[in-house]
C-alpha positions as CSV (number, residue, x, y, z in Angstrom):
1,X,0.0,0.0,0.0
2,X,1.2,3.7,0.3
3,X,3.8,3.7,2.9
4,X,3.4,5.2,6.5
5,X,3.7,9.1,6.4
6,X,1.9,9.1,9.7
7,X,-1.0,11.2,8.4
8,X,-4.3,9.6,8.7
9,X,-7.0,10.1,6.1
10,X,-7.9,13.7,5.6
11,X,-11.5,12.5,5.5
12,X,-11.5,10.3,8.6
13,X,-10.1,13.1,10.3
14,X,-12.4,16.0,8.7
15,X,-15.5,13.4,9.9
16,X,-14.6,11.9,13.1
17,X,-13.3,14.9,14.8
18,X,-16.3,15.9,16.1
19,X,-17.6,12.3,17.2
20,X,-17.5,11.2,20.8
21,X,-14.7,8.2,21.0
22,X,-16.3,5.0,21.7
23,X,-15.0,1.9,19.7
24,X,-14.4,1.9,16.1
25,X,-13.5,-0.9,13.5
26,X,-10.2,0.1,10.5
27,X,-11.0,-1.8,7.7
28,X,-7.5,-2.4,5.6
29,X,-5.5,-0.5,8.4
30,X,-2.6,-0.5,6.8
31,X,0.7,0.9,8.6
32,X,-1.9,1.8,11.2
33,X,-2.5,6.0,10.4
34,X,-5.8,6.3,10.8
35,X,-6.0,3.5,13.7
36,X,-3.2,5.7,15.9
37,X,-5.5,9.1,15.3
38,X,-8.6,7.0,16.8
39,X,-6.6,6.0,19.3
40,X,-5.0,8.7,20.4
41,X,-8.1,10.5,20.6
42,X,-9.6,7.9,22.9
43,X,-11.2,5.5,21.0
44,X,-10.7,2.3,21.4
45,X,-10.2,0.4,17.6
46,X,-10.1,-3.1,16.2
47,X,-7.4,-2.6,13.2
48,X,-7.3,-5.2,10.2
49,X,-4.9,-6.0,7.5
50,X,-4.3,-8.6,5.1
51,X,-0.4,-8.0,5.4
52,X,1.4,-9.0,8.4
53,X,4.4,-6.9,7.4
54,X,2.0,-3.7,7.5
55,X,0.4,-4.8,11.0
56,X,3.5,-5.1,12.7
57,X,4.5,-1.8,11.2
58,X,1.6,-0.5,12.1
59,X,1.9,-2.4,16.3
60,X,5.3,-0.4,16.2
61,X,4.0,2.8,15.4
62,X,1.2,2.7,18.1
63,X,4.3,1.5,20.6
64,X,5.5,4.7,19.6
65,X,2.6,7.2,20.2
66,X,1.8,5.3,23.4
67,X,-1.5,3.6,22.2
68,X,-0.7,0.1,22.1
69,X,-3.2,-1.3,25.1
70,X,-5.9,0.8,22.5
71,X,-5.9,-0.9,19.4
72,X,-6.6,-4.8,18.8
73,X,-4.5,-5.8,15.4
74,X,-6.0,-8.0,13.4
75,X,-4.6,-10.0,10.6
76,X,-7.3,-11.1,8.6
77,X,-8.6,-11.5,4.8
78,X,-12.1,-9.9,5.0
79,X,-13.0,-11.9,2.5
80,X,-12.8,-14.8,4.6
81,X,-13.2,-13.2,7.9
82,X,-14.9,-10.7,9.7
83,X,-14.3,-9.0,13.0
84,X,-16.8,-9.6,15.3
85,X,-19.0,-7.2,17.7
86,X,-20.8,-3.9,16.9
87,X,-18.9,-0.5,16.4
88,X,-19.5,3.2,17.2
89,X,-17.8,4.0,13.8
90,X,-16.5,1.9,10.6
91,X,-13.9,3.1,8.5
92,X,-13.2,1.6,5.3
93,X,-10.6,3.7,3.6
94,X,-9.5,2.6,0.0
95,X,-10.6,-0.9,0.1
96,X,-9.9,-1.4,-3.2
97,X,-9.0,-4.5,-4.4
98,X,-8.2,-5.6,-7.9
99,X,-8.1,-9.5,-6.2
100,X,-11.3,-11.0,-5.9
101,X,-12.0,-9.6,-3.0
102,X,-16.0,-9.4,-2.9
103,X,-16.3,-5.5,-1.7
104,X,-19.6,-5.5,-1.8
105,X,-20.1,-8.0,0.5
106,X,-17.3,-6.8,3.2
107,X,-18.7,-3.5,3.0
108,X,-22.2,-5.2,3.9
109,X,-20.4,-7.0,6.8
110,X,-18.9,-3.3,7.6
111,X,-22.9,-1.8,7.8
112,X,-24.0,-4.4,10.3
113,X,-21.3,-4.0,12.3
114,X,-22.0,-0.4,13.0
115,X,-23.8,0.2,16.5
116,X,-27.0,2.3,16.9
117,X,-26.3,5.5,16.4
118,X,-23.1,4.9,15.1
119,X,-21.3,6.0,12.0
120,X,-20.3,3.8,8.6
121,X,-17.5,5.7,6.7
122,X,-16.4,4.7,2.9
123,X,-13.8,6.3,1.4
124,X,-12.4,5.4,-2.1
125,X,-10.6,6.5,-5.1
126,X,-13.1,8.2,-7.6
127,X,-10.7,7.1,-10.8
128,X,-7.2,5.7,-11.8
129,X,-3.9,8.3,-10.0
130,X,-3.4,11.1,-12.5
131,X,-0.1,9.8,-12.7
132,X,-0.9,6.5,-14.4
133,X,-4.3,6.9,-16.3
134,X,-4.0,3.4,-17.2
135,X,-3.6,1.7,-14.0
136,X,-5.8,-0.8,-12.7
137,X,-8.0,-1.3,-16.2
138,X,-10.0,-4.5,-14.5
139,X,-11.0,-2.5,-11.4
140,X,-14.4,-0.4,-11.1
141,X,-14.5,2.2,-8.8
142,X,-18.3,2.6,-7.6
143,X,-19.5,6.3,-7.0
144,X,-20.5,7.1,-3.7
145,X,-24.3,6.1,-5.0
146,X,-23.0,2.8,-6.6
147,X,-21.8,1.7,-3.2
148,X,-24.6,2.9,-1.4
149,X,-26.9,0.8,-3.3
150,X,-24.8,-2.3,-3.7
151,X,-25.3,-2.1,0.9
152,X,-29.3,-2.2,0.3
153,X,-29.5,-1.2,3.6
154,X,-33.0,-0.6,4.9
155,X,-33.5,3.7,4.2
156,X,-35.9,4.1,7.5
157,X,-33.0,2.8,9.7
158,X,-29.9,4.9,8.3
159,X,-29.2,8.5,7.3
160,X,-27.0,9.7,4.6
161,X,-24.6,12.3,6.1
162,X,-21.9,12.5,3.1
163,X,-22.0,11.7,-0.5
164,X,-19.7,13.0,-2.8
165,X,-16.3,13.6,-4.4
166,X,-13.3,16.0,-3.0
167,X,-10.3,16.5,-4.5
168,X,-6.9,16.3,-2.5
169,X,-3.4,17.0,-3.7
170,X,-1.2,13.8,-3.2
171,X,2.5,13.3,-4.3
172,X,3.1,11.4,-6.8
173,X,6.0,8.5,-7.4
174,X,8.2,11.2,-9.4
175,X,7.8,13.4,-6.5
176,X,5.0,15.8,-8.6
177,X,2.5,16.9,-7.0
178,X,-1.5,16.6,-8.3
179,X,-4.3,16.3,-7.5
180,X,-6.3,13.3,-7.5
181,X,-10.3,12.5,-6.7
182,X,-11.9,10.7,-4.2
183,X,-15.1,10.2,-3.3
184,X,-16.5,9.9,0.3
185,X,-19.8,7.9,2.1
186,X,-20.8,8.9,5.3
187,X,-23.9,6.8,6.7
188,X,-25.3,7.2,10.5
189,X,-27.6,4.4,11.9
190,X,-30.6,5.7,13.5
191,X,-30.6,4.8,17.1
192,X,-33.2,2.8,17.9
């Protein structure tokens, strides 16, 4: 994946900020950014990866910021496996796979695990990095509508808080900078 600059996601930051910490579930952590933010603000997250090289990475980082006894690693292949439990907010953040991974499906697994009340964030590329137009020809990247109908969740029961594409300026692998677009879900499940 991208390698650890320490900086969590720009939207999980911009959207969680104002959220009271409870738990929270990082869907393809990573080197752990996003899970040492949570953390560090008091939540208490369930972080998991595919790669064991970018969980212990990631272990070693939160050793560092002095949030280790916060977050539960987790090495698992979501499409195998989900983490169990209910969540006060769900981060997937550029689950993209061009594997067989059934997205669709994990991000299903990520609604139900979201707690009354709680939050379900999806965050993913809008198109191919300006750098390489023709990366990644076999993998569709759903508009923040696409994936909110491929969840069919039930509309009386959640709220729509975000849908929509932002730009952000990224560096690219020649050290260039542009500017590249994502496109952000934020859902809130009505408490009961």
């Amino acid at each position: 994946h991208h390698m650890w600059s320490g900086e969590p996601n720009a939207v999980l930051v911009q959207e969680a900020a104002d959220l009271a910490p409870g738990t929270a579930l990082d869907l393809g952590c990573g080197e752990g950014a996003d899970a040492v933010w949570l953390a560090r603000r008091g939540w208490r997250v369930t972080a998991v990866d595919i790669s064991g090289v970018a969980l212990e990475r990631a272990a070693g980082h939160a050793e560092e910021a002095g949030v280790a006894d916060r977050v539960d690693w987790q090495r698992r292949d979501l499409a195998a496996s989900f983490p169990e439990g209910s969540y006060d907010l769900v981060s997937a953040q550029f689950l993209h796979s061009p594997a067989d991974m059934p997205r669709d499906e994990v991000l299903r697994a990520a609604a139900a695990a979201v707690a009354p009340g709680g939050i379900l964030l999806v965050v993913g590329h809008a198109g191919p990095p300006p750098w390489d137009p023709g990366a990644h020809p076999g993998v569709h990247l759903p508009t923040p509508g696409e994936v909110l109908a491929s969840l069919s969740l039930p509309e009386d029961e959640w709220e729509v808080l975000r849908s929509g594409e932002h730009e952000r300026v990224q560096t690219a692998p020649d050290g260039r900078t542009m500017t590249r677009t994502d496109n952000a879900l934020k859902l809130r499940r009505r408490a009961r």
